[in-house]
LOKE-248217 format. One record per residue (C-alpha): y, z, x; residue number from 1. Coordinates in steps of 0.1 Angstrom, whole numbers. Layout:
! LOKE-248217
v, w, u, num
Y, Z, X, NUM $
...
END
This chain:
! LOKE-248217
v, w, u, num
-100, 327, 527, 1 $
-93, 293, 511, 2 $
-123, 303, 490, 3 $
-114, 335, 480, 4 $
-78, 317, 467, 5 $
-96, 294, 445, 6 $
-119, 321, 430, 7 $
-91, 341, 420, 8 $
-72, 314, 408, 9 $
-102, 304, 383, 10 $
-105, 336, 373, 11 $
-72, 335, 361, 12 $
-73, 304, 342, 13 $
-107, 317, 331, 14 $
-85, 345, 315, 15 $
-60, 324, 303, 16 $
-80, 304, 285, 17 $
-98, 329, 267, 18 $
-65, 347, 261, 19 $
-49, 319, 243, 20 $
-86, 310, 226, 21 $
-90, 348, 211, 22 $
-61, 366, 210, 23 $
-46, 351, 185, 24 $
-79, 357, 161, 25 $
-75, 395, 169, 26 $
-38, 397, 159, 27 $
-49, 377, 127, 28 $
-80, 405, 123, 29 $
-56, 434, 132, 30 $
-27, 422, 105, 31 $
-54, 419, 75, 32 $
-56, 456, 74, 33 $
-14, 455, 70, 34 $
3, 473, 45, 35 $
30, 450, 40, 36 $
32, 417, 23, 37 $
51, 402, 51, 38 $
27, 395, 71, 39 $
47, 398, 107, 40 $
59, 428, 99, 41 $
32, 458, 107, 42 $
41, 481, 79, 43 $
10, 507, 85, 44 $
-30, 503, 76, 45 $
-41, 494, 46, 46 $
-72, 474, 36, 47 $
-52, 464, -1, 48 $
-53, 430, 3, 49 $
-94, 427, 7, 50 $
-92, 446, -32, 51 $
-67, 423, -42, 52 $
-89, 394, -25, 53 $
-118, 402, -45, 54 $
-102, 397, -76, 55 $
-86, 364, -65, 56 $
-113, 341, -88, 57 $
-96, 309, -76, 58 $
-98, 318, -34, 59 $
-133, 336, -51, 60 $
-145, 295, -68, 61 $
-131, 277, -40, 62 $
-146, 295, -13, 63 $
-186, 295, -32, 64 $
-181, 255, -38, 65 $
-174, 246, 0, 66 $
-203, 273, 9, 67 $
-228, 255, -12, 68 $
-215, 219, -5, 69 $
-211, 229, 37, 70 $
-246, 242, 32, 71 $
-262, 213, 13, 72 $
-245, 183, 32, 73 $
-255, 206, 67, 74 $
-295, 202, 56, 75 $
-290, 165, 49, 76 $
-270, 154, 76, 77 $
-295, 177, 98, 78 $
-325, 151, 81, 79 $
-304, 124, 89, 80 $
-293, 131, 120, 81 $
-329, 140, 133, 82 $
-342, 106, 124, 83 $
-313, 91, 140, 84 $
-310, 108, 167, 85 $
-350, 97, 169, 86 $
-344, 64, 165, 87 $
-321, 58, 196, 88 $
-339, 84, 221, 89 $
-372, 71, 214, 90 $
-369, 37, 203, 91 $
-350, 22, 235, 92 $
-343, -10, 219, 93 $
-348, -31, 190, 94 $
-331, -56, 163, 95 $
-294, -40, 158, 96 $
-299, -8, 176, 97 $
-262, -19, 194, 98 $
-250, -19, 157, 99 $
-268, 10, 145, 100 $
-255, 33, 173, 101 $
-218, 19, 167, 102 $
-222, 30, 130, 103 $
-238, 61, 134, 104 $
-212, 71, 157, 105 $
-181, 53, 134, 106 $
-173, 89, 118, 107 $
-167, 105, 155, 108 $
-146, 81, 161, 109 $
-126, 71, 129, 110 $
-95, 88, 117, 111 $
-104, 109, 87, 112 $
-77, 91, 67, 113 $
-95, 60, 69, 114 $
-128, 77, 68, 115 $
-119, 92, 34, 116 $
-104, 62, 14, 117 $
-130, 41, 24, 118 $
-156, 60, 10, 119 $
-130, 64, -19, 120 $
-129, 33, -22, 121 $
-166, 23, -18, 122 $
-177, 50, -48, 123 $
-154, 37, -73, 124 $
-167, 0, -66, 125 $
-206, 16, -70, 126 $
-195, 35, -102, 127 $
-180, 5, -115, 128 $
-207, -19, -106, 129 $
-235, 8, -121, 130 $
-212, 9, -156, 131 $
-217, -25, -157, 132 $
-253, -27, -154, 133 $
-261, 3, -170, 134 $
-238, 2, -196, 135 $
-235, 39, -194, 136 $
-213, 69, -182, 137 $
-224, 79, -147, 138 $
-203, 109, -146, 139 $
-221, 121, -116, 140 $
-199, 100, -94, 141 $
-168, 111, -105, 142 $
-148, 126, -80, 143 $
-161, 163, -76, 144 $
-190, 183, -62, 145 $
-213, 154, -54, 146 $
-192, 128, -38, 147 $
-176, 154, -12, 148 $
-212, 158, -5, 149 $
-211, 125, 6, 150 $
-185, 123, 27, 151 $
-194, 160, 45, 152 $
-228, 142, 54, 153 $
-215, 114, 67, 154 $
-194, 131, 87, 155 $
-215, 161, 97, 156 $
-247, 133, 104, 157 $
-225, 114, 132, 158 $
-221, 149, 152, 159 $
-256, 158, 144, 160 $
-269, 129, 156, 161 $
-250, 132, 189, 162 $
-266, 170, 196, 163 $
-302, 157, 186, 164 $
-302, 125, 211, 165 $
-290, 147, 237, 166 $
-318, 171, 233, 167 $
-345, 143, 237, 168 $
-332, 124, 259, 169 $
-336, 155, 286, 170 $
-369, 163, 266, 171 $
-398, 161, 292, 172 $
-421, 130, 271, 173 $
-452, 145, 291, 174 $
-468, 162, 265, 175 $
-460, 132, 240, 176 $
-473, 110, 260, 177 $
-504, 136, 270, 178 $
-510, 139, 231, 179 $
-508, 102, 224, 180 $
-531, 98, 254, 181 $
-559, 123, 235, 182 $
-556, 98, 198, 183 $
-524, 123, 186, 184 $
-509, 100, 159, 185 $
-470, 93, 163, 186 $
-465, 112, 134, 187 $
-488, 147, 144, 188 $
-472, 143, 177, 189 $
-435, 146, 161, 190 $
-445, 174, 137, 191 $
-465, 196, 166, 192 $
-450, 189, 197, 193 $
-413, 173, 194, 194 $
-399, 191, 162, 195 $
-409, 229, 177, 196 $
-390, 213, 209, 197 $
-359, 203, 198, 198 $
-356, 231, 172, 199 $
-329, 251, 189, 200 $
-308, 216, 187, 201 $
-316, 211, 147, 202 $
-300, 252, 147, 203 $
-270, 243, 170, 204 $
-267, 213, 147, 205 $
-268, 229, 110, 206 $
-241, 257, 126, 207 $
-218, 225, 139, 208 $
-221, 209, 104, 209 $
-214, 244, 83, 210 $
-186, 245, 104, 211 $
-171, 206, 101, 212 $
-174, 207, 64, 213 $
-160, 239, 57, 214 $
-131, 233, 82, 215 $
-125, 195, 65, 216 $
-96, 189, 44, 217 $
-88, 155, 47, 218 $
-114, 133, 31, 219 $
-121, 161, 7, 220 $
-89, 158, -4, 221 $
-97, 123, -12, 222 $
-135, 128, -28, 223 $
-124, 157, -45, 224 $
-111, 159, -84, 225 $
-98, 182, -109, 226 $
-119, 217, -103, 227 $
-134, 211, -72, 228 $
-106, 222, -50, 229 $
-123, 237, -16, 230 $
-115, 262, 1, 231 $
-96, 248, 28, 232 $
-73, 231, -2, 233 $
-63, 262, -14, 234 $
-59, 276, 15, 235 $
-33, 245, 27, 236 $
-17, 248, -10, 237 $
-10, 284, -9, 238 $
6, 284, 28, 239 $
28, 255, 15, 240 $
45, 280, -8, 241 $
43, 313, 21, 242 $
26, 329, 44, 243 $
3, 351, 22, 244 $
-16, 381, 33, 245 $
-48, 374, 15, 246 $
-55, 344, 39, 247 $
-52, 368, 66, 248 $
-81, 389, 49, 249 $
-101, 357, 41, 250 $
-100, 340, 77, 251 $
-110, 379, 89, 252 $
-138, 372, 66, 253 $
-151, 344, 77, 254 $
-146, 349, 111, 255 $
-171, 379, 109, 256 $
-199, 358, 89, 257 $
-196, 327, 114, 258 $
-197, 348, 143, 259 $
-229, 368, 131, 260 $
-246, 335, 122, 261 $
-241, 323, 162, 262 $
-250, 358, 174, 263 $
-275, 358, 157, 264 $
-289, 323, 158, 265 $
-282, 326, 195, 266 $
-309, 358, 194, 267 $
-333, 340, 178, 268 $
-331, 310, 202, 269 $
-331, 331, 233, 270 $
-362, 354, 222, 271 $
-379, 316, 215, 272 $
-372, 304, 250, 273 $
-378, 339, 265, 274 $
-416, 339, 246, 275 $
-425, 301, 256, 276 $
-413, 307, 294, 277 $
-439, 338, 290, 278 $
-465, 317, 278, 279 $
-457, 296, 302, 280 $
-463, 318, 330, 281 $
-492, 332, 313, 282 $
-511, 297, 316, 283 $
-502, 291, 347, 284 $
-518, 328, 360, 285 $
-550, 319, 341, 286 $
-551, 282, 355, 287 $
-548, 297, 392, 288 $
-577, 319, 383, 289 $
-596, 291, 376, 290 $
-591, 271, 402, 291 $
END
């Protein structure tokens, strides 16, 4: 009886949860087919406001810049983050590791205030100190495009790193060890046996950084200079001013390409483990035969 209470009672927090998680999302869907420019006020369907979207070129620029830069800074923080994440599964211990975990883990934990004027801070003292030698213009590390690369990296390698570790730490090291045994080099045995492994992870951890850097306002707001406004910028200027339909429409949008990246990458990682759990299966029927 006792049991049956507490099922119930987690099935309604179960609910809850999700309630308060989604249906807010679905209101925010269901308004950005509204008629009305207020945008509490349900004044009939209407899909106006995605035509009027589409020829918004500033929402249009700002969203294509934090696509590319979510997308770049995701595959180097994923590069990053896999030799990190490496480094302190596999390596148990060596000089500084205590140091080099604290610092690979520093964005986590830091505010993004300080996060972002120190690396404000630290690219003005490079571009002054590469004037100097050079003698020369090094435009590229004004404030723009490249140096909120940067900063996404950083931020999206400490996460990264985190997902990668975990994933080789419960990694089974038989076969490593089994192909090291047979004269595998270390770095054949990362290519052929750990990378396929821990592939899902690498997925689950490019989808977590497209996701921090397109969501990150704060230290952009610091890296970034005059044209390279991101899309969450405009977004938080605009709803200064008013609640604006077009962001309804635009968070609508993006809620439908992040979710059919998941779904999606969520397919292709089941069908993987589905095919090796075959294969699995498969060798172990035609080891039995042998024996």
């Amino acid at each position: 009886m006792q049991a049956g209470k507490i099922s119930w009672f987690l099935k309604a927090m179960l609910f809850l949860g999700l309630g308060f998680l989604y249906i807010p999302l679905v209101v925010l869907v269901v308004y950005s087919f509204n008629n009305s420019k207020l945008v509490t006020v349900w004044g009939g369907f209407s899909t106006k406001w995605y035509g009027k979207l589409l020829e918004n070129e500033q929402i249009l620029n700002a969203a294509w810049l934090s696509l590319k830069i979510a997308v770049v800074s995701s595959l180097a923080a994923v590069v990053l983050g896999v030799l990190a994440g490496y480094a302190l599964a596999r390596i148990k211990r060596f000089r500084g590791s205590t140091l080099f975990a604290g610092m690979v883990s520093a964005p986590m934990i830091m505010p993004d205030v300080i996060t972002g004027l120190s690396m404000l801070l630290l690219i003005i003292q490079v571009q002054g100190l590469l004037q100097g030698i050079l003698g020369s213009d090094v435009a590229w590390l004004d404030r723009g495009f490249f140096t909120i690369f940067l900063g996404h990296t950083t931020l999206c390698m400490a996460y990264i790193t985190v997902v990668i570790r975990s994933r080789l730490a419960e990694l089974d090291q038989s076969l490593e060890e089994a192909a090291m045994d047979l004269g595998a080099r270390p770095l054949k045995i990362f290519f052929v046996i750990t990378l396929p492994l821990i592939i899902p992870a690498i997925a689950s951890g490019f989808l977590l950084g497209i996701t921090l850097s397109l969501d990150d306002l704060v230290i952009t707001s610091f890296l970034s200079g005059p044209g390279s406004s991101t899309l969450p910028q405009v977004i938080f200027s605009k709803i200064r001013l008013g609640l604006d339909p077009q962001m309804n429409v635009l968070a609508t949008i993006m809620i439908a390409i992040i979710g059919t990246l998941v779904l999606l990458m969520n397919y292709i990682m089941m069908r993987q483990v589905t095919k090796r759990d075959r294969e699995m299966r498969a060798a172990y029927k035609t080891g039995q035969k042998a024996v």
